[in-house]
C-alpha positions, -999 to +999 in steps of 0.1 A: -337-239-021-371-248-035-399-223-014-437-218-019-448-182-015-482-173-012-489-136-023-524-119-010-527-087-028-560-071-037-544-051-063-546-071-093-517-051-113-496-054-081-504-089-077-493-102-112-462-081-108-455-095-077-459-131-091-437-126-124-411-113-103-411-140-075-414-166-104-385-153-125-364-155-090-370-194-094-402-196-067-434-214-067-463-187-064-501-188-056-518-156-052-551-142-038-570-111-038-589-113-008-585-125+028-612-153+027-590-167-008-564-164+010-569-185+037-586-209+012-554-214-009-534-217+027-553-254+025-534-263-003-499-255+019-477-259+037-460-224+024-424-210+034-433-180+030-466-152+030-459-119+008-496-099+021-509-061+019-521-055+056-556-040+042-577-068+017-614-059+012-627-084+034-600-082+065-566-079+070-533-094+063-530-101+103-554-125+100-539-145+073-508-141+089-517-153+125-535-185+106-503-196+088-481-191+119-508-213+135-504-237+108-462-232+102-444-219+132-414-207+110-438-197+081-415-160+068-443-134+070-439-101+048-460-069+047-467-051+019-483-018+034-489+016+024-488+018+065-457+025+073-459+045+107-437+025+133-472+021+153-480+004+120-450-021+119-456-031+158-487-040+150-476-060+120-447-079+142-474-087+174-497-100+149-464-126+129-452-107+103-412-110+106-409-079+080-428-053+070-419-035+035-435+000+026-453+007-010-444+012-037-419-015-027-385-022-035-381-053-053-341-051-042-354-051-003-380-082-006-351-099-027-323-094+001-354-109+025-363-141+009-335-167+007-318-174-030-342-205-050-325-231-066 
């Protein structure tokens, strides 16, 4: 199955990670640091799926979130938080995200989320 994945991580060491991995699993990747690049590269979509940290340095992964539901329904949402707290992950789920992984994350867990690439 052939699936664009947009990552939005501020961290630039977690973001390249997070790219060579999702790459070497067989999908396309663009990435962002920030919220606003974020929802810049969303106009070069449509995406399957949105890998985002919940805190960026100019907003929040809810916002990017809630934009590419807006903009794909069935768009697979994931959080990458160091917010954990189940008060945490209900605000993640009202706001679209259909997971919501804990950092340092396990590469196994976002793995057995996305569906297998061709």
């Amino acid at each position: 199955m052939y699936m664009r994945i947009l990552v939005v991580e501020d961290h630039e060491h977690t973001r390249h990670v997070l790219m060579r991995l999702l790459r070497r699993w067989g999908f396309d990747v663009a990435s962002a640091p920030t919220l606003q690049n974020g929802l810049s590269v969303l106009e070069a979509g449509p995406f399957d799926a949105i890998v985002s940290d919940i805190a960026l340095p100019d907003g929040t992964g809810y916002a990017l979130v809630r934009e590419a539901k807006r903009r794909w329904k069935n768009v697979l949402a994931i959080a990458l938080s160091g917010y954990s707290l189940p008060g945490d992950v209900s605000i993640g789920r009202l706001s679209g995200f259909d997971y919501h992984l804990a950092k340092p994350v396990d590469c196994q867990q976002l793995r057995s989320i996305l569906p297998a690439a061709a």
